[in-house]
Every structure is written in structure tokens, then in C-alpha cells.
C-alpha positions as CSV (number, residue, x, y, z in Angstrom):
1,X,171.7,119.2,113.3
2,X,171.9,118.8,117.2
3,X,172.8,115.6,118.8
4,X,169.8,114.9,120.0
5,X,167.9,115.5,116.3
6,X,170.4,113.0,114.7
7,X,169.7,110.9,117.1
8,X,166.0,110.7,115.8
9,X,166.9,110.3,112.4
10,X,169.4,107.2,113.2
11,X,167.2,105.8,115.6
12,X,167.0,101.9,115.0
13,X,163.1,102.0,114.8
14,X,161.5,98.5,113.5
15,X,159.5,98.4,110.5
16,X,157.2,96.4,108.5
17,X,158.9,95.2,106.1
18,X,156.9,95.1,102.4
19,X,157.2,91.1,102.5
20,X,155.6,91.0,105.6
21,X,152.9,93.9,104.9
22,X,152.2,91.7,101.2
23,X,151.8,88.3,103.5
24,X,149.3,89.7,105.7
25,X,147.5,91.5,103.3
26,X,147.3,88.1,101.4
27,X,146.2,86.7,105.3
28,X,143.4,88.9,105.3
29,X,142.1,88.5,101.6
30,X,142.0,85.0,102.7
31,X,140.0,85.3,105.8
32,X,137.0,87.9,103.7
33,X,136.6,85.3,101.5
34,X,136.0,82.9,103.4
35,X,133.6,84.9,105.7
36,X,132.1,86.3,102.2
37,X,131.5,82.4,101.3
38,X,129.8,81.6,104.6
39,X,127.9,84.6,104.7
40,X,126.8,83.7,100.7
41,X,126.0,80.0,102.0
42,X,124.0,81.5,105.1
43,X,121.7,83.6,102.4
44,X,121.0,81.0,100.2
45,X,120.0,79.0,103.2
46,X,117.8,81.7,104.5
47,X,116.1,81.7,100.6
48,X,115.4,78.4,100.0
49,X,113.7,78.2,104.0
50,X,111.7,81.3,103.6
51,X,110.1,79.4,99.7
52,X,110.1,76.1,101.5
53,X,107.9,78.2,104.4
54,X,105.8,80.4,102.1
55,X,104.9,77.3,100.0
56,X,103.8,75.2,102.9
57,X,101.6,78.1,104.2
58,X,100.2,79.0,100.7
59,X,99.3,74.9,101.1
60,X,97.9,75.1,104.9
61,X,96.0,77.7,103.4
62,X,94.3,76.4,100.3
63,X,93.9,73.3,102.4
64,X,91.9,75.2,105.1
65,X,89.7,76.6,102.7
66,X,88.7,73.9,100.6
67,X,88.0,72.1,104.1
68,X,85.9,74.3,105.4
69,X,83.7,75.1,102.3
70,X,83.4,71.7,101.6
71,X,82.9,70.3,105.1
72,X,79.4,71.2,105.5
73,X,77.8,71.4,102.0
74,X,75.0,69.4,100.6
75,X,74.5,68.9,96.8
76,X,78.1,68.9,95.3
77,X,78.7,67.8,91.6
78,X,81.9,67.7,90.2
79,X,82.2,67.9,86.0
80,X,84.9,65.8,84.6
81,X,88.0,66.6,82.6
82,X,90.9,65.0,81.6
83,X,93.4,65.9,83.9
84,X,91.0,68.5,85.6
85,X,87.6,68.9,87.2
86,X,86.5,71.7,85.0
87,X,84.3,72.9,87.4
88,X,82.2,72.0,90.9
89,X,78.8,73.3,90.5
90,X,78.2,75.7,93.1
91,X,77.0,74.5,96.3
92,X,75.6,75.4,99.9
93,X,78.5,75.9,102.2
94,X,78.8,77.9,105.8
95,X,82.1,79.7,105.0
96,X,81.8,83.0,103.4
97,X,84.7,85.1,102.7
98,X,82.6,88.4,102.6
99,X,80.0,88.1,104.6
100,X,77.3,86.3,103.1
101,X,75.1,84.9,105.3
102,X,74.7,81.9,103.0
103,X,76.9,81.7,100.4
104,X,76.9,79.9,97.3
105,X,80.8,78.9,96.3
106,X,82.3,77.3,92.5
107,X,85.5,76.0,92.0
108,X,86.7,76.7,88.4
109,X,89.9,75.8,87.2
110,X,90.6,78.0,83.9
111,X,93.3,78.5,81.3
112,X,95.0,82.3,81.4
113,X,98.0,83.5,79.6
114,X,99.0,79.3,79.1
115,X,98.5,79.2,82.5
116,X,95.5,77.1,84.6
117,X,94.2,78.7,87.4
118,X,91.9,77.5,90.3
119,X,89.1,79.9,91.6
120,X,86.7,80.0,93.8
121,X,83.3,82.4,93.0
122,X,81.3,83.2,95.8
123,X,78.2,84.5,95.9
124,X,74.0,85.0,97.2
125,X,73.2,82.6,94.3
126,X,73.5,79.3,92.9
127,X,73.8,80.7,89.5
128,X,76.5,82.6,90.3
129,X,79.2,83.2,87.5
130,X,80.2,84.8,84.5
131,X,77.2,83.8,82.3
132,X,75.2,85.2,84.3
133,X,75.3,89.1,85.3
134,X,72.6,90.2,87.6
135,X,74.1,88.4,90.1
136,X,76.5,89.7,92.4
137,X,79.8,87.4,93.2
138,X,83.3,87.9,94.4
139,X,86.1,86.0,92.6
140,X,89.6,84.9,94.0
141,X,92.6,83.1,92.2
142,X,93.2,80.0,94.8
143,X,96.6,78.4,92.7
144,X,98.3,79.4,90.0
145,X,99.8,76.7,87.6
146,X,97.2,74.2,88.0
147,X,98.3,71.1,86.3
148,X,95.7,68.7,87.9
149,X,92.9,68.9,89.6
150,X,90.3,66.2,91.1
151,X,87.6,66.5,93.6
152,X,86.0,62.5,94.0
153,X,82.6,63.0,96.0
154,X,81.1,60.0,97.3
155,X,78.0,60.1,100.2
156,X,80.7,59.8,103.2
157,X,84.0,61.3,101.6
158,X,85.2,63.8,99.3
159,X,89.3,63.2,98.5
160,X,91.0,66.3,96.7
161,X,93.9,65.6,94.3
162,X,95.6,68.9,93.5
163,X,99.2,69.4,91.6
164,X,100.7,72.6,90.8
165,X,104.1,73.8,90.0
166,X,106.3,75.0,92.1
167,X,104.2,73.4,95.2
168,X,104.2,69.8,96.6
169,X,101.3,67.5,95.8
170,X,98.0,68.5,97.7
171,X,96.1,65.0,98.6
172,X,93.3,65.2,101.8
173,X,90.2,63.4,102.8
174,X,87.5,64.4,104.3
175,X,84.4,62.9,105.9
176,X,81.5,64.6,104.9
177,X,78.5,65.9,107.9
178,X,75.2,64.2,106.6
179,X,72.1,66.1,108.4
180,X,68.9,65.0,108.3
């Protein structure tokens, strides 16, 4: 070996020792799971907004379309349940779904799979429904676990009382357009 080999080998280089290496090792462990924590928190955050948002809309929505069928219709008659208006006989109403120039809408609440559902049949008809088949009507599941559901019609008001799991309470008024 030359000098100036040797003097590589017995050079007085500093290195990690493995206490050192083990303490920030542990440092680090420390720091990911913190940031895993927060970043855990953050995602159960974003969950429960994105249900909180999803279930007002779904409620904005079924709001908006009760109002506007109802707002303008003219003969309404609600049949009485317990807990439930089984049914609103169909009625005159300006706001069609498909198209109808003037639509006839029910409001049904029925029991699937021990499950109540609201829907709403439209169609050309008054007699629109299951019973009877030569006429033609479009269906559509409004709420799913149903577990009241009023409609109080009076000459100036109708109030809605709706409940359903997994979605706040659904109370409006509305004043009813009387033409002559």
C-alpha cells in the first residue's frame, strides 16, 4: 500500500452513528404519522361535507318539484293514512317532466322490499296508474325510506310534512294561485 492509499483508509471520516440513524428514523416515523392522521381527519371531513351537500340538494330538489307541481293545480285530494298520505289523487298541474303538454301527476307513497317509497306518476290522464293500462305514464321514485308523509290542502295553503331516513325533516308551505 502507498502512502497516499493508507491514507484513505485511516482517514478520520465522520459517520452516522447507528444511535443516531435509529433516533431519526424514530423522528421520521413520528412525523408520517402524524401527517397520515391529518390527512385521515381531512378525508373524513371531505365525506361527511360531500353527504351533508348531496342530502341538502336531494332536499332542494324534491322541494322544487313538489312546489312547482303543486303551485298551480286545481282539484287536489289527499287520502289519509296513519303516518302516511297513501296517495294524492292525480291532479292538473303545469310542470311536466316529459313533455306533456298537460299533465296529470300522483303522488304514491308505497311499501318495497320493507322499504316505503314516494313516487310521482305522470301522465295524459287523470286515471293514470297501475290499475289502469291503456294509459300511458312515466313513473319516478322521489325518496326512499319514507317514514311519514302529509300533504294538508286547504283553499289558500297546502303544508307538506315529509321525514325520511338518512335526510333532515322536509316541512314547507305554500300559498296556492286560485284562478277564476
Amino acid at each position: 500500500m502507498t502512502k497516499q492509499q493508507n491514507l484513505f483508509f485511516t482517514s478520520s471520516k465522520k459517520a452516522f452513528t447507528l444511535i443516531e440513524v435509529l433516533i431519526s428514523v424514530s423522528i421520521l416515523v413520528l412525523i408520517f404519522t402524524f401527517l397520515y392522521s391529518q390527512f385521515n381527519l381531512a378525508q373524513k371531513s371531505t365525506n361527511k361535507t360531500t353527504s351533508i351537500e348531496k342530502s341538502t340538494s336531494k332536499r332542494v330538489k324534491i322541494i322544487e318539484l313538489l312546489y312547482t307541481d303543486f303551485i298551480s293545480s286545481k282539484n287536489l285530494v289527499a287520502t289519509s293514512g296513519k303516518n302516511f298520505d297513501k296517495f294524492i289523487e292525480a291532479f292538473d298541474t303545469q310542470n311536466s317532466l316529459y313533455e306533456i303538454k298537460t299533465p296529470y301527476v300522483k303522488y304514491i307513497v308505497i311499501e318495497a322490499e320493507e322499504n316505503k317509497k314516494l313516487i310521482r306518476i305522470e301522465g295524459k290522464r287523470k286515471d293514470i296508474g297501475l290499475l289502469n293500462a291503456n294509459t300511458e305514464f312515466y313513473i319516478d321514485e322521489v325518496l326512499e325510506g319514507v317514514t311519514y308523509f302529509k300533504v294538508l290542502i286547504t283553499n289558500k295553503q297546502i303544508e307538506f310534512f315529509i321525514q325520511a331516513e338518512d335526510m333532515k325533516d322536509i316541512y314547507f308551505k305554500i300559498n296556492r294561485i286560485v284562478t277564476k
